[in-house]
N, C-alpha and C positions, 0 to 999 in steps of 0.2 A: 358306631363300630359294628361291622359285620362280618362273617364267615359262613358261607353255608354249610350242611353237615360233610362233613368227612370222612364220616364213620359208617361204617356197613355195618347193619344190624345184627346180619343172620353168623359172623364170626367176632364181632367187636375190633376188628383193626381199621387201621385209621391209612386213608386212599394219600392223607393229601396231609402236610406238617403245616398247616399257615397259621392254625387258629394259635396253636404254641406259639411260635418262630416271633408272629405279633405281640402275642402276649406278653413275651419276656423283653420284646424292645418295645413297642410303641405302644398299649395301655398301661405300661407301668411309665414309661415318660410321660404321657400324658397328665398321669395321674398326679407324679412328681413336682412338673410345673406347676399343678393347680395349689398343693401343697405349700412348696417352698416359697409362694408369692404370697403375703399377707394383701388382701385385696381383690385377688383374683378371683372370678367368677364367667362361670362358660354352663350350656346345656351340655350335655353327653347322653348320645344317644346307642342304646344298643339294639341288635337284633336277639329274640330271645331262643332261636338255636345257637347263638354265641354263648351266650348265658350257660347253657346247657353242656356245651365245649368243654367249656373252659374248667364246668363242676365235674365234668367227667375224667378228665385228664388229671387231675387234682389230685381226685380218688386212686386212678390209678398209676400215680407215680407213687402216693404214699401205702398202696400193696404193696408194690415195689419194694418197696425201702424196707417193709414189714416181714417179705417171705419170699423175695428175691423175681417174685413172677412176672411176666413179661408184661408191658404196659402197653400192645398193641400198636406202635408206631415205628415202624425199621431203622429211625436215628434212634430215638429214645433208647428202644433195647440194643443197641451196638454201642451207645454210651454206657449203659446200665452194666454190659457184660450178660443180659437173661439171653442173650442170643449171638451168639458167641463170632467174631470174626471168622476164625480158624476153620469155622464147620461151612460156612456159607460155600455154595457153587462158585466159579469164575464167575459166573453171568452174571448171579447176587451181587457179588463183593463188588462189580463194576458198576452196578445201576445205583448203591450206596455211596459212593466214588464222585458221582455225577449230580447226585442229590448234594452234596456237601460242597457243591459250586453255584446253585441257584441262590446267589447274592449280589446285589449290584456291584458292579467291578471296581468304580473307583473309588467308592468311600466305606463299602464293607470287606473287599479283598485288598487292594493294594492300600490300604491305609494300612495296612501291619505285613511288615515285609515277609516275616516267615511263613504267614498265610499265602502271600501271592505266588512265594517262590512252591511252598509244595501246590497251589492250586496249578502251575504251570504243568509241574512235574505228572499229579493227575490227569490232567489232558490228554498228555502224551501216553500215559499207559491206557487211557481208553480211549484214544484210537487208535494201539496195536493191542487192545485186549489184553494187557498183562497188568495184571490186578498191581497196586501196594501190596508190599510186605505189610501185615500185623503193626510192625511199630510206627511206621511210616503214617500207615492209614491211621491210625490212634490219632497220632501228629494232626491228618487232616480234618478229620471228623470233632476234635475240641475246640479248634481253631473254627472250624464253620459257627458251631454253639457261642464261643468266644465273639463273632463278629455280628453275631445276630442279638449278642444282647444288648438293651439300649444305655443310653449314656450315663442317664441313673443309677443305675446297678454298675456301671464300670466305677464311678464313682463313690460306690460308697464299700463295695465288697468287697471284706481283705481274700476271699475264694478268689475273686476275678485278677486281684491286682497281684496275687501270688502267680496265678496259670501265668498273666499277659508278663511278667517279671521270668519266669520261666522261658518261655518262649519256644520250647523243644523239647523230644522227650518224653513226653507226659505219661506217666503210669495209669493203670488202670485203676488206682486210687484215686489221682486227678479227675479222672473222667465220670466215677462215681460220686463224689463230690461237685462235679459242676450237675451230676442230674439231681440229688438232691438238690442244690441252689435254684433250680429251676421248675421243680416241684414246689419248694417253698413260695416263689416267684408266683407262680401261675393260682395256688391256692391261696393268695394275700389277695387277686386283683376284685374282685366282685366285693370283699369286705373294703378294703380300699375305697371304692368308689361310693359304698352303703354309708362308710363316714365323714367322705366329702359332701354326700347329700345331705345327709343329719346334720352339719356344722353350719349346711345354707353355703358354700362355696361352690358348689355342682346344683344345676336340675338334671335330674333323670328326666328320658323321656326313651319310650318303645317303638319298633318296629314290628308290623305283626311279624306272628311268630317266624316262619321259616322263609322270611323276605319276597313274598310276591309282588309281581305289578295287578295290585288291587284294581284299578279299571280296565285290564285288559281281560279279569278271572270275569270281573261282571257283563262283560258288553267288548268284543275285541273292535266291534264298529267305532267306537272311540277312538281309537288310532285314528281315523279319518278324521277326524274333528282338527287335527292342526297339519294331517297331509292327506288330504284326498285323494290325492293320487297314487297312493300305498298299496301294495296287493297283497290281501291277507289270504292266511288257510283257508282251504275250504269249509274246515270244519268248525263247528264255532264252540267254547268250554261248555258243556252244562251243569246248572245248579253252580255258578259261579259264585252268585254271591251268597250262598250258603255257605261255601267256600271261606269266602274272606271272612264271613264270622265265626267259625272254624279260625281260624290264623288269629283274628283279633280276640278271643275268650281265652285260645292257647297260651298266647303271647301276656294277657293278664295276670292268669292265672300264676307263669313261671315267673312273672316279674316280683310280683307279690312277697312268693316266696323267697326269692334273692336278697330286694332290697325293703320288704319288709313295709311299704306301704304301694300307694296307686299312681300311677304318672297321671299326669295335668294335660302334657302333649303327646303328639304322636307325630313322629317323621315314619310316614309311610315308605314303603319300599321305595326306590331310588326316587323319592319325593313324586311319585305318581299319583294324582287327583284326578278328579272329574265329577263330577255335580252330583251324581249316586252316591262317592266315598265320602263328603263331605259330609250328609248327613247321617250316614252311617257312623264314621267316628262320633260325631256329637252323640248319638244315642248312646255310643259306651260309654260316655262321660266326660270325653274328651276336650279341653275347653281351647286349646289351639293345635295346627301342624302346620307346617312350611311347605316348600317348594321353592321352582328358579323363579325368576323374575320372566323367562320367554315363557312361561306359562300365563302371569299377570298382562305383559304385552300382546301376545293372542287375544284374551278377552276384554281388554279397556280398547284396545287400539295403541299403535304405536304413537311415540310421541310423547309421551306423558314418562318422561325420563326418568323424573325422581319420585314416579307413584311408588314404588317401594320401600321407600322410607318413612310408610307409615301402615298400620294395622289396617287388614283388611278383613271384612265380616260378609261370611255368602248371605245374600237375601232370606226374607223370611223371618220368622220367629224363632230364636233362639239359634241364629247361625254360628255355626264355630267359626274363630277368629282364624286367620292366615297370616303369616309372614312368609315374604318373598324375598329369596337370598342376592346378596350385591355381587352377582356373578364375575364384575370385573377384579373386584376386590378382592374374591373370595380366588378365584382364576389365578391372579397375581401369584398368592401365597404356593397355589396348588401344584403350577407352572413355569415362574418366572424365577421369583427370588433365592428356590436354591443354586442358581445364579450368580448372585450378589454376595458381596461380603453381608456379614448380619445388620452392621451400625447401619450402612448405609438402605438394607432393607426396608427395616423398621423406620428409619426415617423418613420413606418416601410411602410408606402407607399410613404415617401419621401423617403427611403434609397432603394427604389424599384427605383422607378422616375430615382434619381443616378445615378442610375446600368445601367438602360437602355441608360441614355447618356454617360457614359463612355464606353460602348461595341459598341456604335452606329459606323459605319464604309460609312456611307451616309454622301456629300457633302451637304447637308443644316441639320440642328437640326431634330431629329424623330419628331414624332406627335406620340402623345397619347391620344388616343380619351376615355375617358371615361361618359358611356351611361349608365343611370338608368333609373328608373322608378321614378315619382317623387310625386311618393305619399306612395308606399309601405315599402318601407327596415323601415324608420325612426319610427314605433311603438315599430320598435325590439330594438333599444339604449335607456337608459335610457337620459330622458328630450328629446323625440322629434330627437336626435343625436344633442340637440343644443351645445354641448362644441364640438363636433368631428369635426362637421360644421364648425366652429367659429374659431375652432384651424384650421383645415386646409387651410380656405379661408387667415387668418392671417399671417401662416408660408408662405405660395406659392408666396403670392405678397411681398413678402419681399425677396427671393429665387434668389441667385446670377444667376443660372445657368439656374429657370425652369421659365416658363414665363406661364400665364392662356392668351388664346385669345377666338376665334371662327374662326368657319369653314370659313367663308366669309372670314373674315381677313387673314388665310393662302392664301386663293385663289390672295386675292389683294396681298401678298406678293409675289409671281411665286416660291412657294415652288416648288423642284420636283417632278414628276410624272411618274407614274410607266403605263404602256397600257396591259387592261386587253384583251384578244385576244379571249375570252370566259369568259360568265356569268352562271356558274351554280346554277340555282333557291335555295333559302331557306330563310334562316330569324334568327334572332339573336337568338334566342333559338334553339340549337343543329345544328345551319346550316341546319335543313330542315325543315318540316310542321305538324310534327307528332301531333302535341298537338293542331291541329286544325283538321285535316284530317285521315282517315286510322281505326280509333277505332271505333266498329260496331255503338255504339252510335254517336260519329260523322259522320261518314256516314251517320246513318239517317237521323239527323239532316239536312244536303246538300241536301237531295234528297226531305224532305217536303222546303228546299226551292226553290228549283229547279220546285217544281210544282205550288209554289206559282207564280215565276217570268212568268212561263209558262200561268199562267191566268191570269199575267198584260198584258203580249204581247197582250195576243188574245183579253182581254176586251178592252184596248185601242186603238188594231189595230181596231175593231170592229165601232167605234165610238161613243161609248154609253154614257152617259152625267155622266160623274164622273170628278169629280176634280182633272186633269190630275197632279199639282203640290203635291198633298198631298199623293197623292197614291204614286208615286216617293219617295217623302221622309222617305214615312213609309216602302219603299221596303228599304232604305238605310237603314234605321235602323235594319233592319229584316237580313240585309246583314253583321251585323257587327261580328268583329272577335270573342267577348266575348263569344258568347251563346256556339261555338265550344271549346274554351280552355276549361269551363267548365266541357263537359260534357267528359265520358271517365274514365282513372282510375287515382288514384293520386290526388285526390280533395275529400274534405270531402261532405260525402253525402247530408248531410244538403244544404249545397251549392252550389252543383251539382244539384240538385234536385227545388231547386230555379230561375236556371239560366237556366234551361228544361222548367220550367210552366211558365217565363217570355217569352223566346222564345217563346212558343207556342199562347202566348195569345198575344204577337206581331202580328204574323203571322196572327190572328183571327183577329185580329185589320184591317189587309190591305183585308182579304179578304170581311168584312162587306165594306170596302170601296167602294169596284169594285161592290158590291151588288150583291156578290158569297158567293153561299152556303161552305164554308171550308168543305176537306174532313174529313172523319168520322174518320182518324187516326192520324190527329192532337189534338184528345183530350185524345191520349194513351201515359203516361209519359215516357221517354227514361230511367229514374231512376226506377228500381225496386225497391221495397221494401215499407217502413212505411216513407221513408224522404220523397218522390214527392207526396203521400196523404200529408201529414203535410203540406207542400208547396203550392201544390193547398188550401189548407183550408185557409191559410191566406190568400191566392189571393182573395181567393172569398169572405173573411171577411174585406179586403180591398177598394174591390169595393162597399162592402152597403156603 
C-alpha cells in the first residue's frame, strides 16, 4: 500500500484526500478479509510515508473532536463544520462540489440512488457556477464519505447503516458523526495490521520511505538495460545512492516504530531492481524482495515460462532471494475479473492455480506470487470486490492441494532455488522504466530535480544554517516515484496536470527551505493546455 505525501509542510494542509478516501475503504477491507478468514494469510506491504499519513490524520481528526480545530483537509473540515459552508467563496463551494464526485460512477455513485440523483444535480450547478444550497451540499458531501467507505464498515456500523437508512437530509450531526467514525477508522488501521502480524496471519514487508525508483536515483543508464533505445535527461541524479540509503534507514526506522519489530522483505518502489539494489538491500538485512516476472525474462532469456515458480537468489555470497510475480494471474485479478460475477471468478483462477500444479515438473510445489496494488483494482468490482475476496480467501484455505503462505515462510521452508547469473534492471510494469523515465515530460521532470538535489548539495556542503533533517525529507518526497508515472501520455489530463503542479510546488517547498531563490522554469507546467491552468487555480485556492 502506497500514497505519496500530500501534505505541504510549510501550512500543514493536505493537496490531495487519497491517503484517507483508501484508508477507510480499501486498508481496512483489506485488513477485514485477512481477519474474518480463519486460515488466511498474505504479505502486506507498505510505503512508510503512508505510514506516516495515516499517523498524521489520526492525530488530527482526534484534535478535532478534542477543540473543534481544523484537520487540514477541505472535505474533512466541511464534514467537521471547522470550516463552515456558509463562509466559503462561489469558487470554494464549487471546487468542494467537484471533489465530492471523484468516485467511480457505476459501483460508488450509481450504486445508491440518492447519491447519483444529487451527483447529477452537482454537475449541473458546476457548469452554470451556482453553487448547492448548504442542505443540499451536506446531502452531497455525506453521501461522497458514505460511498467511499469500504464494505466492511458498511457492514458492521450501526453510524453507516443509520446515514444509508436515512438516505436524505442529513444534519450537521450526521455529518460530525460520520468524521468521528472515520477518525476512529483511520486510527485503528496500522494497529490493525501490527496484530495481523503478531498472530502470523500478515507478513509485513517495506517500501523505502518516500517510494522512489531506486535504480534510476543510483544510475539512470539502467533504463537502458531493457530499452536501449530510451532517451534520457541530460542530467544524471547525483549522490544517488546515498540517496536510497537515505530512503531505506528512513523507511526502517518509521517502520519499527509502527509495527514494533524489522521486516524480513522489502518490495522496492514499483518492484524496481538492478544489480546495485540488490545488494544494497541485503546489507540492510533484507532477506528477500520481489518484482515482475519481464524482469526475470530480460535476464534468463525468454522461454523459460515457469521460471518463476521458484526462488530465485542473485549470485555471490549471501545473495538476497527474489520472487517474481505471476503477471497473468496477478493481471487477471487487477483487470479482468471485476468483470465477472465472483463464483465464477474465483473459479477460473483456482482452475488456473490447478493447471499450474499439475504441469509443474519441480521437485518442491511452484510458488505463485501474486502482487497487487492495494488500493486500486477494488473500485472497479461491484461492493469494494467484497464477495470475490471472501469467496476466494474461503475456497484457498479449504484447498486440498493450494496452500496461501508468505515469502518469509517459503524461505524457512528451504524451498528450491534457482541462481540468477545476471540482473537486468526494470520493474513490474513492462519489465522496464518507461512510465517513469524517457517521455519528454518525464525527462523534465528529472532534470528540475536534478537541479534541485544539486542545490541541497552545495547549500548543505556550504554550511549555512538550515534544518539539515527537513530539507532531506522534503528532497525524499520530491524524489518520489508518483509525480514521473504521472506525467507523459496515457493518463487523463486532469490528472496529469495535478500531479505537475503538486510536483512543482513540492519542489518550491524545498527550495524556500535552503533559502534559494527556485529557478524561473519551475513555475512552467509540463501539461499543456486548459487542465494544468485549472490545477494550478485550485492549488492556489488551496492554499488561502
Amino acid at each position: 500500500m502506497h500514497q505519496p505525501q500530500y501534505r505541504d509542510p510549510r501550512d500543514g494542509r493536505w493537496r490531495r484526500p487519497w491517503t484517507w478516501l483508501h484508508g477507510i475503504k480499501d486498508y481496512t477491507d483489506m485488513a477485514a478479509h485477512l481477519e474474518t478468514v480463519p486460515g488466511a494469510r498474505a504479505v502486506v506491504n507498505f510505503s512508510t510515508v503512508l505510514l506516516e499519513q495515516i499517523s498524521v490524520y489520526a492525530e488530527s481528526i482526534a484534535k478535532w473532536k478534542q477543540d473543534g480545530s481544523a484537520v487540514g483537509d477541505p472535505l474533512l473540515d466541511a464534514l467537521g463544520g471547522s470550516v463552515p459552508y456558509s463562509g466559503l467563496s462561489d469558487e470554494k463551494k464549487l471546487e468542494l462540489m467537484a471533489s465530492c464526485l471523484h468516485a467511480n460512477r457505476a459501483h460508488m455513485i450509481k450504486a445508491f440512488p440518492a447519491y447519483a440523483a444529487l451527483a447529477v444535480r452537482a454537475r449541473i450547478a458546476i457548469e452554470q457556477k451556482r453553487p448547492l444550497d448548504e442542505a443540499r451540499f451536506r446531502d452531497l458531501l455525506v453521501w461522497y464519505h458514505l460511498a467511499w467507505t469500504g464494505e466492511s464498515l458498511r457492514r458492521e456500523s450501526p453510524i453507516l447503516h443509520g446515514l444509508l437508512r436515512k438516505s436524505e437530509g442529513f444534519s450537521d450531526e450526521d455529518a460530525r458523526q460520520l468524521l468521528l467514525l472515520i477518525g476512529e477508522v483511520v486510527a485503528g488501521i496500522i494497529p490493525r495490521y501490527r496484530k495481523l502480524c503478531e498472530t502470523g496471519r500478515v507478513e509485513l514487508s517495506l517500501t523505502p520511505h518516500a517510494h522512489p525508483i531506486l535504480p534510476l536515483l543510483i544510475d539512470m543508464e539502467s533504463a537502458r538495460e531493457s530499452r536501449p533505445e530510451v532517451t534520457l535527461p541530460e542530467a544524471r541524479y547525483p549522490g544517488g545512492e546515498e540517496r536510497c540509503r537515505w530512503h531505506i534507514e528512513r523507511a526502517l526506522t518509521l517502520y519499527e516504530q509502527h509495527f514494533g519489530v524489522r521486516p524480513r522483505g522489502c518490495w522496492p518502489s514499483e518492484g524496481g531492481v538492478s544489480e546495485p539494489v540488490l545488494p544494497l538491500l541485503r546489507e540492510y538485512g533484507f532477506e528477500w524482495t520481489a518484482t515482475g516476472t519481464n524482469v526475470l525474462e530480460n535476464s534468463i532469456g525468454k522461454g523459460a515460462e515457469s521460471a518463476h515458480f521458484q526462488i530465485w537468489r542473485q549470485s555471490g555470497e549471501n545473495g538476497i532471494a527474489c520472487f517474481f510475480r505471476d503477471d497473468e494471474l496477478s493481471d487477471r485479478i487487477g483487470f479482468q475479473y471485476s468483470q465477472w460475477g465472483a463464483e465464477d471468478a474465483v473459479n477460473d483462477l483456482i482452475a488456473r492455480l490447478e493447471a499450474i500444479g499439475r504441469d509443474w515438473k519441480g521437485s518442491a510445489p511452484p510458488i505463485v506470487s501474486i502482487i497487487m496494488d492495494g488500493e486500486n483494482a477494488w473500485e472497479h468490482f461491484p461492493y469494494n470486490a467484497w464477495f470475490f475476496l471472501q469467496h476466494l480467501y474461503s475456497r484457498l484455505v479449504v484447498h486440498t492441494h493450494i496452500h496461501l503462505t508468505t515469502f518469509s515462510s517459503l524461505l524457512d521452508d528451504k524451498h528450491d532455488e534457482g541462481e540468477l547469473p545476471r540482473l537486468v534492471a526494470g520493474s513490474w510494469v513492462y519489465g522496464d522504466f518507461s512510465v517513469w523515465i524517457g517521455d519528454p515530460q518525464k525527462n523534465r521532470a528529472w532534470e528540475l530535480l536534478c537541479a534541485a538535489k544539486t542545490a541541497v548539495d552545495r547549500v548543505l556542503g556550504s554550511g549555512r544554517d538550515v534544518d539539515r533533517e527537513t530539507v532531506l525529507e522534503q528532497l525524499g518526497v520530491c524524489e518520489a516515484s508518483d509525480w514521473f508515472w504521472w506525467l507523459g501520455g496515457g493518463n487523463a489530463a486532469e490528472d496529469s496536470a495535478a500531479f505537475d503542479s503538486l510536483f512543482r510546488e513540492h519542489l518550491g517547498v524545498l527550495y524556500d527551505m535552503l533559502g534559494e531563490t527556485a529557478p524561473d522554469n519551475l513555475a512552467e507546467g509540463m501539461i499543456a493546455g486548459d487542465a494544468v491552468a485549472d490545477a494550478e487555480g485550485a492549488m492556489r485556492r488551496a492554499n488561502r
